[in-house]
TIMARBA-552743 format. One record per residue (C-alpha): x, y, z; residue in one letter. Coordinates in pm, whole numbers, padded with zeros to 5 digits, always signed. Layout:
XYZa ...
//
This chain:
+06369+11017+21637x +06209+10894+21990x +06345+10562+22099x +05977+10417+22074x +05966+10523+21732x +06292+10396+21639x +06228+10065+21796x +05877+10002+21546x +06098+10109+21281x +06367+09867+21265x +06088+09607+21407x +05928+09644+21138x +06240+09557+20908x +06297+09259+21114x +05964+09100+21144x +05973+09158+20744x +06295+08947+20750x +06168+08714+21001x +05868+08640+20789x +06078+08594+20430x +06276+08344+20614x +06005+08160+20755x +06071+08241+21093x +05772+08261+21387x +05808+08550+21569x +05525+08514+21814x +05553+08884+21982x +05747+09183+21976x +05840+09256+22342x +05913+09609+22451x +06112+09714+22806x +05930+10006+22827x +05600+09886+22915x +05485+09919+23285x +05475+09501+23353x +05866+09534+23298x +05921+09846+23485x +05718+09645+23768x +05936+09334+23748x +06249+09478+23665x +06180+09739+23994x +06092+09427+24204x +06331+09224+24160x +06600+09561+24227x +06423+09558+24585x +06463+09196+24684x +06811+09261+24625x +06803+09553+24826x +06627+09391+25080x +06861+09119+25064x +07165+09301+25091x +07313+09220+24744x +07337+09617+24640x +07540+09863+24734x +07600+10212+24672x +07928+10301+24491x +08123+10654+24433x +08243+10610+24090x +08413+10793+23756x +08222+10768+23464x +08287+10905+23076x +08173+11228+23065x +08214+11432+22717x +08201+11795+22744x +08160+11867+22325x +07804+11772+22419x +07763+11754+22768x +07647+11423+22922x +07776+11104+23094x +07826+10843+22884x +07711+10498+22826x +07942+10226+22834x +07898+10130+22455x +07892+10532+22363x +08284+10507+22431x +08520+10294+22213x +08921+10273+22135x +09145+10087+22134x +09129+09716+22324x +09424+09674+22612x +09454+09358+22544x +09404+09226+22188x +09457+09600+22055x +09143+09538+21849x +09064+09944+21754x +08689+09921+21733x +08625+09832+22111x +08345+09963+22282x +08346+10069+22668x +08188+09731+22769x +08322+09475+22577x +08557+09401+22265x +08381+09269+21988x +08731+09089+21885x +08835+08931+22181x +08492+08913+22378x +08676+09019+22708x +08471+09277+22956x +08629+09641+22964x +08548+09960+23162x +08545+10282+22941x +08843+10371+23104x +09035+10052+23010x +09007+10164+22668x +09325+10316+22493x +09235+10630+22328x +08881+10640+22441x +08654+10863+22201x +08300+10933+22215x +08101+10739+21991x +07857+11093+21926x +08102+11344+21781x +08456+11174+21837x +08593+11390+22174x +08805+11222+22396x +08556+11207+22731x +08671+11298+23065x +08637+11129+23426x +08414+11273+23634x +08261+11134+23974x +07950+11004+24020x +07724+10745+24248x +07594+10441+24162x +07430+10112+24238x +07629+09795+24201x +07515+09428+24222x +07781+09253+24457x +07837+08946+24256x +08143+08918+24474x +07912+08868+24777x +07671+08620+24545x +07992+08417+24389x +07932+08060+24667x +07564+08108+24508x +07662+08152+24193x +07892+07862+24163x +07655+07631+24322x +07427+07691+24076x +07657+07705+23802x +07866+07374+23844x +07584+07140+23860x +07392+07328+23595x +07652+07289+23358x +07664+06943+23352x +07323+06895+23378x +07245+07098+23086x +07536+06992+22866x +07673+07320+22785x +07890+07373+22476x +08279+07378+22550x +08303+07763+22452x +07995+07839+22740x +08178+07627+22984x +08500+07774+22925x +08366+08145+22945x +08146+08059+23240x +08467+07909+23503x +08653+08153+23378x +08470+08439+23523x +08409+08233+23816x +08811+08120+23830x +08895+08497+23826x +08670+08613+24084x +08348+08788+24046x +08331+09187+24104x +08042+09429+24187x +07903+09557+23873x +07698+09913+23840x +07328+09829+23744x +07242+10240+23730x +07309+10448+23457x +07286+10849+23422x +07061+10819+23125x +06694+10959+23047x +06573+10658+22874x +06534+10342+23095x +06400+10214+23410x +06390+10434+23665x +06553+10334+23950x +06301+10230+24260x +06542+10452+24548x +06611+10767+24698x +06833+10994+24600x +06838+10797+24264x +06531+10934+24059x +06736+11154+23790x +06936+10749+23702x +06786+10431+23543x +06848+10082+23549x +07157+09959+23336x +07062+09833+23006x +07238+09484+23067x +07099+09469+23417x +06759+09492+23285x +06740+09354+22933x +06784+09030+23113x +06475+09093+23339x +06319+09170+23001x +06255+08710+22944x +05976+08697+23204x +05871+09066+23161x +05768+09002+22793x +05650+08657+22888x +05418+08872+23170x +05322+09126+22876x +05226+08805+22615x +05052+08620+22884x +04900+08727+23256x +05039+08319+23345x +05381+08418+23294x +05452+08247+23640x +05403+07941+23486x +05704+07949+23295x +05934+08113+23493x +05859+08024+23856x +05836+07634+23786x +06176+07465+23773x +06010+07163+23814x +05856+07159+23449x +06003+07417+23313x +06369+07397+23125x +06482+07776+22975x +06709+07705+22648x +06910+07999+22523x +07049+08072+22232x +07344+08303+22130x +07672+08437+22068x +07959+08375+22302x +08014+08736+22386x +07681+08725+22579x +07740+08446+22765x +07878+08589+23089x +07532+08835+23126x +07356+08509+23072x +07533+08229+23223x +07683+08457+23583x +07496+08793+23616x +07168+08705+23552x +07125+08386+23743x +07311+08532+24003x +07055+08810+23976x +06735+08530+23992x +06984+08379+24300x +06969+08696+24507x +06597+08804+24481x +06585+08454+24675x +06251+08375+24501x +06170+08090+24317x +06317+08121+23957x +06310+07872+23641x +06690+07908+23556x +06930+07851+23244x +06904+07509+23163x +07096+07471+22816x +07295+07758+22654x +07403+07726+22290x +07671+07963+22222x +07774+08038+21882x +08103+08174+21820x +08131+08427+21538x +08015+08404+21136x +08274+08585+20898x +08264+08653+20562x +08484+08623+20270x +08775+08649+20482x +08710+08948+20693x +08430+09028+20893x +08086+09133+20838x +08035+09516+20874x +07672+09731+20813x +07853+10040+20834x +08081+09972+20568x +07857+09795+20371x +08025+09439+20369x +07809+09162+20356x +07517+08999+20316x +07228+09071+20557x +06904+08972+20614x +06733+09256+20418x +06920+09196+20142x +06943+08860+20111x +06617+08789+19930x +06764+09027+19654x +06983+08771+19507x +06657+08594+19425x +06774+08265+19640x +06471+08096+19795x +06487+08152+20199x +06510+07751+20212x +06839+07746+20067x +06992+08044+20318x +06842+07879+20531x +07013+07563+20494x +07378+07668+20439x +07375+07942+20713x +07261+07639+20974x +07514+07380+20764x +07778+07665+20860x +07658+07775+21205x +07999+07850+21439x +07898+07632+21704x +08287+07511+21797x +08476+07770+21630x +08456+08102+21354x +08307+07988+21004x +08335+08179+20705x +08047+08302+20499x +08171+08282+20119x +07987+08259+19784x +08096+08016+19617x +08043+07742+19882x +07748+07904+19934x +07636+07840+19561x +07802+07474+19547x +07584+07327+19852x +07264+07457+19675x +07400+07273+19354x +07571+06962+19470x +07380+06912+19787x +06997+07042+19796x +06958+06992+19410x +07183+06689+19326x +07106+06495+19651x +06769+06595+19786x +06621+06778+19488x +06701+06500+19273x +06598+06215+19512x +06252+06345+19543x +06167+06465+19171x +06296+06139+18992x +06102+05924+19235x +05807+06158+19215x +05816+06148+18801x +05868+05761+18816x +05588+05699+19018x +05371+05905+18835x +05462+05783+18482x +05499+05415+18542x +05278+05352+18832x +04974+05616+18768x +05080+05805+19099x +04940+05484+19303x +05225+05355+19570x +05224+04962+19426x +05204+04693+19640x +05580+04625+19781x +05704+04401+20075x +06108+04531+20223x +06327+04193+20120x +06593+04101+20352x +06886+04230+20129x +06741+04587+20209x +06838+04531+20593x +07145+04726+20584x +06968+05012+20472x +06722+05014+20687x +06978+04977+20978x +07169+05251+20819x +06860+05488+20866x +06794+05396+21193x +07116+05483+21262x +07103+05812+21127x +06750+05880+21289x +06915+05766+21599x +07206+06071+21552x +06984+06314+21440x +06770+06275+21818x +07100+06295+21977x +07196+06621+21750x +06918+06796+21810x +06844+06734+22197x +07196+06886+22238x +07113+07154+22037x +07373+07074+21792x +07185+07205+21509x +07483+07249+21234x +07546+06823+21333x +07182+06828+21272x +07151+06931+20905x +07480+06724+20803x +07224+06411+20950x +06955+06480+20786x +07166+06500+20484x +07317+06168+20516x +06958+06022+20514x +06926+06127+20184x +07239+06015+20063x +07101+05657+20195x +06820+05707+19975x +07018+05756+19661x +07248+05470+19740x +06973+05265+19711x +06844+05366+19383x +07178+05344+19280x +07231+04999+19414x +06908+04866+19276x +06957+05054+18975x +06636+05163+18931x +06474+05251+18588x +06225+05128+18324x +06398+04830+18267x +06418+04670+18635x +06020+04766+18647x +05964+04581+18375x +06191+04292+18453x +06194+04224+18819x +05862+04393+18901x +05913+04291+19304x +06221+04417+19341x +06131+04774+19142x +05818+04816+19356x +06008+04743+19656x +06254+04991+19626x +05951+05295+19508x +05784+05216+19825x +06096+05226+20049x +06202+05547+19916x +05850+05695+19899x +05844+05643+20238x +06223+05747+20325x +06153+06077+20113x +05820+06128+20363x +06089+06090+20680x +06307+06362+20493x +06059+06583+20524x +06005+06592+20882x +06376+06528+20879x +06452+06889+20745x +06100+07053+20860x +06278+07281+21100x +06571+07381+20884x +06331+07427+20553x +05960+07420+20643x +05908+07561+20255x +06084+07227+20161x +05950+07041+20371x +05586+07144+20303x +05641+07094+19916x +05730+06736+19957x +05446+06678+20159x +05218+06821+19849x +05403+06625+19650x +05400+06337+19854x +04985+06368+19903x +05071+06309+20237x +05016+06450+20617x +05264+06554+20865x +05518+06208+20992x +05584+06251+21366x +05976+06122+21405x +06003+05756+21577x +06091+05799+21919x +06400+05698+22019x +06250+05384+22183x +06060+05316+21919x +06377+05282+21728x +06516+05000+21939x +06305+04801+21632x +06453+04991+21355x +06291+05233+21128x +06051+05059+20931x +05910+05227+20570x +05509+05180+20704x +05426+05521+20675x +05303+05548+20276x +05132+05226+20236x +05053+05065+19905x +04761+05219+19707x +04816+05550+19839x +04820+05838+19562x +05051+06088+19543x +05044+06417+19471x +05218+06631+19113x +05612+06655+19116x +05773+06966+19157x +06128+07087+19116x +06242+07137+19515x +06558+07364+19403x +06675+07531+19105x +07051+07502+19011x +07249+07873+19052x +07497+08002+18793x +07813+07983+18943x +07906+08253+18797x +07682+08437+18991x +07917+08433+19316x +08140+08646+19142x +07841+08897+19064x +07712+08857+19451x +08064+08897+19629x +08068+09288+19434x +07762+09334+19444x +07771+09311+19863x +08131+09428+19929x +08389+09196+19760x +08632+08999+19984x +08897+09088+20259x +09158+09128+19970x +08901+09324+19749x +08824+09526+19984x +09218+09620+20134x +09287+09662+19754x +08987+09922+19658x +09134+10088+20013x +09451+10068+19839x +09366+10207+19567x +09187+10498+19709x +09462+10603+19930x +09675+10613+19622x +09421+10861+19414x +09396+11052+19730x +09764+11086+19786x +09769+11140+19435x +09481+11418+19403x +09615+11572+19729x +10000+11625+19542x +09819+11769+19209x +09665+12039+19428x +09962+12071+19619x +10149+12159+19279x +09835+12348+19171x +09864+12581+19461x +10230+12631+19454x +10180+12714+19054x +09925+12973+19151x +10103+13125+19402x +10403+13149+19225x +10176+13320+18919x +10061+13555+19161x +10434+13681+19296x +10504+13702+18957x +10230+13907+18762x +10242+14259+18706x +10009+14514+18855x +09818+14748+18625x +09450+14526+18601x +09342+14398+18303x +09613+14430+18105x +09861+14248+18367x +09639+13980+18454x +09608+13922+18070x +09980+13900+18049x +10079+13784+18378x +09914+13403+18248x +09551+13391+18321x +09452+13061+18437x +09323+12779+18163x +08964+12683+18170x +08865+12360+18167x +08631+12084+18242x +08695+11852+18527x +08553+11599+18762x +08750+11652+19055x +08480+11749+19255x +08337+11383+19218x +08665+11223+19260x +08707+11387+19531x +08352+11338+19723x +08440+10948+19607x +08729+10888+19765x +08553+11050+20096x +08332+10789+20132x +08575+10549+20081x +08788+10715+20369x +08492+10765+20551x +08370+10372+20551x +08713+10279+20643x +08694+10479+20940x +08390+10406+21057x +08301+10168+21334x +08027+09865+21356x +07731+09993+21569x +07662+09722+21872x +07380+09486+21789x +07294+09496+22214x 
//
């Protein structure tokens, strides 16, 4: 399949996924378009021009079984220093430390398994060495400036503490960039080189102003968002890239690095069919809210986190449902069947100040959370706030009988948490818009803007929802999930890490097993054969002609192939 092809496949799946989980996905940029090839050429010259290239004799993977150089990810083996097996010729996946093919122990080609050969060849390298006082010019100030994670920081100075080295930009590949310089036109530009350049190149194929974003610093702040084994192409090469072209650049302002997402005690693997992905995830029949929800609740912004079903289940039951999903529908329902869906007339007493400063508060952690991109912080917030709402239900003991006895206090208490439930939903609009938007229906009610920061020197005040306002029919935000039906969803997508080693287990033990039985088989028939008696059909009627009889080894046996074979296999790179 062509790589353009191939690409509007799988874009395809993800915009599918993208859209199921409520996710804008504004445009699908490609490198291969001619704006990038432009850019991604132009910027190759200025460092030319500025002396930050330079041209390097070099061995590179070559694998004669099929006859081609190899890519730095078309190699893998074993890591030199974690050992992880599955490392590819650029980085471990494991340990997230940089590797050259040749670092690898036991390098193998990723295409047919051959163990690939040095040969020389010339490329272009970027001499970060040369660009390293730039670099950490930048980098110090920008750091601080941005507020970068720990785990960014950390990876960042490290590279910087151990020195910078030239890095090859040019690949011997057919599909890519070509590279803009003599003697070069059979190479392209290095995938990581490039994909950087790719930002402002699908900015410039979205929108002919693409300038405006990423040639003014002034206005302009670029926040980035990924895992930490990116970090140094993001955080060193590329800037140090935008540095050398000695043109005006917007540069990294903030970069939230994740670290990794495991799950059920091992680790998430396509290949081997283990885990739950995004194409499947809307087969379990789980609104996208609720993934939505636990994978940000569980996002591994300071350390690994562990997908696993049964959590997963319990924060849809004893968080979004008993907590949020409850706070909305039994105010909703009250309102409606005691009040005829008007808001009554209600005035905040003084004994309710310690809620309302406990809001604030919360509002007041939530700006902080999210303007440091601290989006797992974030949800946990947002949570809290309605956890203050219940508390004062709870407190006030709300039901037919304080409506009917201390009307004030009753109507006070609808109105605060009308308009508390109509913060929630701007509250938890970005982590579940679906949510979100239902309230709002249910609420009869537009859009609330979050008080400013300043404008919570004051205190949050319930003004919003005023008295006389009607709302809108109640509807159940969350359904509760069968907890049984972890059990059902951790088999159905690959079982756990001790499942899984004892299915592996167990197939090595059939397979040792069906491997002795034909052993003994063989032996038996050869043995039959020294034995029996020439003279046709009479011998081989005497000399024990073999039983006939109905088996399914042949399924058994393709079985415990795939079994052997997923073990074996390796997790494709995602970059």
């Amino acid at each position: 399949m062509p790589p353009e092809d191939l690409c509007a496949k799988y874009n395809k799946i993800h915009q599918d996924v993208y859209e199921w989980f409520n996710i804008g996905f504004d445009h699908f940029g490609r490198t291969p378009t001619q704006k990038h090839t432009d850019i991604s050429q132009s910027i190759f010259k200025r460092l030319h021009e500025n002396g930050y290239l330079g041209e390097r004799t070099a061995e590179q993977p070559f694998c004669e079984q099929h006859g081609s150089f190899l890519a730095d990810r078309f190699v893998e083996g074993e890591c030199p220093r974690c050992h992880y097996d599955d490392a590819r010729g650029d980085q471990c996946d494991k340990c997230g430390h940089l590797l050259d093919p040749f670092d690898l122990i036991n390098p193998r080609c990723k295409i047919d398994g051959a163990a690939p050969v040095r040969r020389e060849t010339k490329h272009i390298h970027i001499l970060l060495d040369k660009l390293q006082p730039e670099i950490e010019k930048w980098a110090h100030p920008a750091i601080e400036k941005g507020n970068w994670p720990r785990n960014s920081r950390i990876i960042t100075e490290s590279w910087l503490k151990e020195g910078l080295k030239g890095r090859g930009i040019t690949r011997d590949l057919k599909w890519g960039v070509p590279v803009p310089l003599e003697g070069y036109e059979n190479k392209v530009l290095y995938v990581w080189f490039e994909a950087c350049i790719g930002y402002p190149s699908i900015t410039a194929n979205y929108t002919d102003d693409w300038e405006k974003w990423w040639r003014n610093p002034e206005d302009v702040q670029l926040w980035q968002f990924l895992g930490k084994d990116n970090v140094p192409f993001h955080s060193v090469i590329f800037p140090g890239t935008q540095i050398g072209t000695k043109d005006k650049w917007t540069m990294l302002h903030h970069l939230s690095t994740t670290e990794y997402l495991n799950y059920e005690g091992g680790k998430f693997s396509k290949s081997r069919g283990v885990g739950v992905f995004g194409t499947n995830a809307r087969e379990t029949g789980v609104p996208a809210d609720v993934w939505r929800y636990f994978l940000l609740k569980n996002r591994p912004e300071t350390g690994d986190t562990q997908f696993e079903w049964a959590p997963f289940v319990d924060s849809n039951n004893g968080e979004l449902l008993a907590k949020l999903g409850n706070l909305v529908n039994r105010i909703i329902k009250l309102v409606t069947a005691s009040y005829g869906s008007v808001i009554p007339e209600f005035t905040v007493p003084e004994t309710f100040n310690p809620f309302l400063e406990e809001v604030t508060e919360h509002l007041r952690q939530y700006h902080e959370d999210l303007e440091g991109a601290h989006l797992r912080a974030g949800v946990q917030t947002a949570m809290r706030i309605a956890e203050a709402g219940n508390g004062l239900i709870q407190a006030n003991r709300l039901d037919n009988a304080l409506i009917a006895n201390e009307p004030e206090r009753a109507a006070a208490v609808v109105g605060t948490v009308l308009n508390l439930i109509h913060l929630l939903s701007s509250v938890f609009s970005p982590y579940m818009p679906a949510t979100s938007k239902s309230i709002l229906e249910q609420l009869n009610a537009p859009f609330l803007y979050l008080p400013s920061v300043e404008e919570l020197q004051s205190g949050w005040k319930p003004t919003s929802l005023k008295a006389g306002h009607k709302i809108g029919k109640a509807a159940y935000l969350f359904s509760r999930i069968d907890p049984k039906k972890a059990d059902e969803w951790r088999e159905m997508f690959g079982g756990s890490q001790a499942d899984r080693k004892k299915k592996e287990e167990e197939a090595a033990k059939l397979a040792a097993k069906k491997a002795a039985a034909k052993a003994k088989k063989k032996e038996k028939k050869e043995k039959g054969r020294a034995g029996a008696p020439e003279g046709g059909v009479e011998g081989s009627a005497k000399g024990g002609a073999e039983k006939v009889s109905v088996t399914t080894e042949g399924k058994n046996d393709e079985a415990v192939e795939k079994v052997a074979d997923g073990v074996a296999q390796v997790t494709l790179p995602t970059s």
